[in-house]
Backbone as a printed PyTorch tensor [residue, N CA C, xyz], in Angstrom:
tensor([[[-11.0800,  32.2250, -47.7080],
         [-11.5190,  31.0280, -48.4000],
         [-10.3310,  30.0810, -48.5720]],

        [[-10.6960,  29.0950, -48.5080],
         [ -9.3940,  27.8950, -48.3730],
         [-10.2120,  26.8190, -49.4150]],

        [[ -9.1090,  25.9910, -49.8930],
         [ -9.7780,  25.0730, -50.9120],
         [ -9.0090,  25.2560, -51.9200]],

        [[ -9.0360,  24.1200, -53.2630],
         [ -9.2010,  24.1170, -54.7330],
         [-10.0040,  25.3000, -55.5230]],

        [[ -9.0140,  25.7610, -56.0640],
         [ -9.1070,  27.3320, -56.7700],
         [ -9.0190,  26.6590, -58.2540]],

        [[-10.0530,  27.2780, -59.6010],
         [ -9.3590,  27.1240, -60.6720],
         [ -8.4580,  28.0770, -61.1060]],

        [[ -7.8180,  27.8600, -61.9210],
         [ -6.2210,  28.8040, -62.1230],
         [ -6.8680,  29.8730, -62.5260]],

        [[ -7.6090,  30.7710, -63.0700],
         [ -7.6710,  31.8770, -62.5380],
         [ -8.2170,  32.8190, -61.4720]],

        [[ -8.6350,  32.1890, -60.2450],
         [ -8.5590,  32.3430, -58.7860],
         [ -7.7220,  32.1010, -58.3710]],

        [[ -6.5050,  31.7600, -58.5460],
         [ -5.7350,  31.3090, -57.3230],
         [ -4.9810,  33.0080, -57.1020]],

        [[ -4.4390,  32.6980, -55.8530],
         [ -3.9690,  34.0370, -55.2500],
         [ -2.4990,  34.4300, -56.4060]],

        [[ -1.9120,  33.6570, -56.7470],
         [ -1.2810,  34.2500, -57.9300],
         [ -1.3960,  35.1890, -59.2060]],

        [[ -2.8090,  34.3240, -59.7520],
         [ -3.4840,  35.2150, -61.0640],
         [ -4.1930,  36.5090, -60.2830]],

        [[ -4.8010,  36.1120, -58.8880],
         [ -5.4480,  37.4640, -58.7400],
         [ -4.2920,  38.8300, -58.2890]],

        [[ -2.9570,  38.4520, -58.3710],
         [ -2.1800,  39.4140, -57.7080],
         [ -1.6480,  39.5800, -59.4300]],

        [[ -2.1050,  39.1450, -60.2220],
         [ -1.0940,  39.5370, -61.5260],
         [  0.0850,  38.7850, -61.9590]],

        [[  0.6350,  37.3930, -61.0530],
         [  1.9200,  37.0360, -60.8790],
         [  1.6280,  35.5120, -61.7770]],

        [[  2.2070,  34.9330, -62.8300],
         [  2.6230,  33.4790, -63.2430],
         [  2.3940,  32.7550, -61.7560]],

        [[  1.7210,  31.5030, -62.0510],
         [  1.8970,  30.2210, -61.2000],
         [  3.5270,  29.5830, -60.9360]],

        [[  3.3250,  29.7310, -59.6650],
         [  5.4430,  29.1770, -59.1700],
         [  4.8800,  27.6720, -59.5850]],

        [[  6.2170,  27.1430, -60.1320],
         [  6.1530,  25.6470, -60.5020],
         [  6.3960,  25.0920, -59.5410]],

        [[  6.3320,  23.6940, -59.5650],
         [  6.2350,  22.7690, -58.2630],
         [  7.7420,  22.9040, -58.2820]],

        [[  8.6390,  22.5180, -57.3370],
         [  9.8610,  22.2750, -56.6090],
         [ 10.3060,  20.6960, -56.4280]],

        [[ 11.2490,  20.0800, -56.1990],
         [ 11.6130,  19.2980, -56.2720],
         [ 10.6980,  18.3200, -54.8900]],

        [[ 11.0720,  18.7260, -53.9780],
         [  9.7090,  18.6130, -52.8650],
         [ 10.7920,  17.0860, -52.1970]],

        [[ 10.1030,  16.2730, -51.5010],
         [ 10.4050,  15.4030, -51.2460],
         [  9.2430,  13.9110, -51.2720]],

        [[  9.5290,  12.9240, -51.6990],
         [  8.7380,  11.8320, -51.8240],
         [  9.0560,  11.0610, -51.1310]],

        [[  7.6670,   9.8700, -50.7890],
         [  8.3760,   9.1540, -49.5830],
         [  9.4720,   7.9040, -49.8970]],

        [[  9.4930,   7.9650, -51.1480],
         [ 10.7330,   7.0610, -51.3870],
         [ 12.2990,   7.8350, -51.0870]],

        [[ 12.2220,   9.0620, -51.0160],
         [ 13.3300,   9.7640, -50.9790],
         [ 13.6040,   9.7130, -49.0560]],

        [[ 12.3300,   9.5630, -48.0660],
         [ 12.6650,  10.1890, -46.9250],
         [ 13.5050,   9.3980, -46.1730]],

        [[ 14.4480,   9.2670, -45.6020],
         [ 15.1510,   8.3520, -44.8370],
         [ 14.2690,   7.5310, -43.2480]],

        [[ 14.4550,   6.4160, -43.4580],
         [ 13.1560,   5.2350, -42.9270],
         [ 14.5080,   4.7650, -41.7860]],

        [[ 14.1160,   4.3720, -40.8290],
         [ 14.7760,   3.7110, -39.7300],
         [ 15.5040,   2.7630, -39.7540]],

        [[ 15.0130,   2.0220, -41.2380],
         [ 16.0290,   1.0150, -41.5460],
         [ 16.6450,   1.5730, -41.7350]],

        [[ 17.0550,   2.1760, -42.8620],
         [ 17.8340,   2.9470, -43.7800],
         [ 19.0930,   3.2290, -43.0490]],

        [[ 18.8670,   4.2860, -41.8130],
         [ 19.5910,   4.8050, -41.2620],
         [ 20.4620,   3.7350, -40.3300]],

        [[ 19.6140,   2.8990, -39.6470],
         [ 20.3260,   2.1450, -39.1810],
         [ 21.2180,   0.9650, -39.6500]],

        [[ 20.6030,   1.0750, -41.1410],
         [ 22.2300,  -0.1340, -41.8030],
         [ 23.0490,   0.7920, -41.9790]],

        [[ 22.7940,   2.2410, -42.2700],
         [ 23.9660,   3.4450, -42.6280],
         [ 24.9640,   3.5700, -40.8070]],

        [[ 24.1690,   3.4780, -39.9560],
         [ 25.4300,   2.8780, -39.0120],
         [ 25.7080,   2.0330, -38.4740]],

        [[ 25.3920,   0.9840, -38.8890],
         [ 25.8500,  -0.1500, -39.2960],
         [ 26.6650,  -0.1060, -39.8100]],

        [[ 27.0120,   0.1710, -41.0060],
         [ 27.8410,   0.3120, -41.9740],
         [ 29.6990,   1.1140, -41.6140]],

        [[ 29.0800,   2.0520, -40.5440],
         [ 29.8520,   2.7600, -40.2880],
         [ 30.7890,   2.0260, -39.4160]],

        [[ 29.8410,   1.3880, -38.2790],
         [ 30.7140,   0.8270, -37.1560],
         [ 31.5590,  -0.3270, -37.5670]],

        [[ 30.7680,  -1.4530, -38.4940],
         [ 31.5100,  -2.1550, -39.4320],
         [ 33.0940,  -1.4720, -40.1650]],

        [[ 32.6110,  -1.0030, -40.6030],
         [ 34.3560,  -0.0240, -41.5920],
         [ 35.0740,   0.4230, -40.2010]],

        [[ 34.2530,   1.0740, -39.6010],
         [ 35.2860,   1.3740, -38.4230],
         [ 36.4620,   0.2960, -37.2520]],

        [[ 35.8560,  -0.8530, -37.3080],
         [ 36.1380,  -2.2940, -36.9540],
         [ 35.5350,  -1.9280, -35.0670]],

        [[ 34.7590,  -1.3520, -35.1410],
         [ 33.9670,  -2.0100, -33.6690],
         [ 32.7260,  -2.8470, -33.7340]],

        [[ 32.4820,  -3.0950, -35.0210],
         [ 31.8200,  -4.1510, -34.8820],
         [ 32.5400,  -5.2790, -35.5810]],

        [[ 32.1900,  -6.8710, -35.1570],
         [ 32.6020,  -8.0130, -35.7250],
         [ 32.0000,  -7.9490, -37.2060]],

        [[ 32.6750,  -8.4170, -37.8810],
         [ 32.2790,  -8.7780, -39.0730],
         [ 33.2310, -10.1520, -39.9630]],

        [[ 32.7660, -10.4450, -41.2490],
         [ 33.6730, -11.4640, -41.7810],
         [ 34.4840,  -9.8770, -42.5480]],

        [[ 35.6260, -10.3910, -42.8490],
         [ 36.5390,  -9.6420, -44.2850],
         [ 35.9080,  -8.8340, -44.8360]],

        [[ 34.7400, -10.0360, -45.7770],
         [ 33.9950,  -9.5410, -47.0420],
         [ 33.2130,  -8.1260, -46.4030]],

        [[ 32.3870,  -8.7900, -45.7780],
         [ 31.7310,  -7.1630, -45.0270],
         [ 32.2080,  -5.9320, -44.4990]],

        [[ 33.5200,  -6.2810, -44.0630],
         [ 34.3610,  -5.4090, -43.3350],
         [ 35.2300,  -4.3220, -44.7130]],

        [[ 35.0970,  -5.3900, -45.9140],
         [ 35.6590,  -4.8810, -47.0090],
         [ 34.5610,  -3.6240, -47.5680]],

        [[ 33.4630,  -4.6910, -47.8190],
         [ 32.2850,  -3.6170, -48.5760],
         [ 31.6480,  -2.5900, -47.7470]],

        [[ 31.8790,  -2.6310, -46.1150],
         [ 31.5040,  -1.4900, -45.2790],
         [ 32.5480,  -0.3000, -45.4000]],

        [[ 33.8680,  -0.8760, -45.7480],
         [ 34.5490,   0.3930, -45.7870],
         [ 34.4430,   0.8030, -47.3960]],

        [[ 34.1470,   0.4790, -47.9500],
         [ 33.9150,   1.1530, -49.3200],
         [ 32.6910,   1.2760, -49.3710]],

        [[ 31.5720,   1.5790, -49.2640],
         [ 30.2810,   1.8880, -48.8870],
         [ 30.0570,   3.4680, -48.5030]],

        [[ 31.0600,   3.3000, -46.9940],
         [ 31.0080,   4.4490, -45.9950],
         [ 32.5180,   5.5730, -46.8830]],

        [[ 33.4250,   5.1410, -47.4680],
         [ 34.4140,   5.6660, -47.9670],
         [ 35.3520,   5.9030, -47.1770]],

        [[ 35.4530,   5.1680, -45.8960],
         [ 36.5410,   4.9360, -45.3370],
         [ 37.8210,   3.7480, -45.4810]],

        [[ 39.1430,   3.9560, -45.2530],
         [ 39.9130,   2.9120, -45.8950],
         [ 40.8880,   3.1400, -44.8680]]])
C-alpha cells in the first residue's frame, strides 16, 4: 500500500519506532540556478584578471571570491 497514512499506520508506529523528524532537506531557494553559478564564475575569472573589468569590479570580485 502506498499513500497518506494517519500516524498510527505509518510504517514507523507499526514497527514500534517514534516518527524520524523532517531533516534539513533542501528548498528551491537553496538549489543553485544557472545564474547563480554563472556570476559565481564570473566572479572568479574577474578576481583572477582574465576577464576585463573596471577597478571597482575587479576590487569586489576579488573580495567576493576571497582571492587577493
Amino acid at each position: 500500500m502506498v499513500g497518506p497514512r494517519c500516524p498510527a499506520h505509518t510504517p514507523a508506529a507499526q514497527a514500534g519506532h517514534p516518527e524520524s523528524q523532517p531533516g534539513p532537506g533542501y528548498t528551491p531557494q537553496t538549489l543553485p540556478t544557472p545564474a547563480s553559478a554563472s556570476a559565481l564564475v564570473d566572479a572568479r575569472a574577474i578576481a583572477s584578471g582574465r576577464r576585463r573589468s573596471t577597478t571597482q569590479t575587479y576590487r569586489l570580485a576579488q573580495a567576493a571570491t576571497g582571492r587577493r
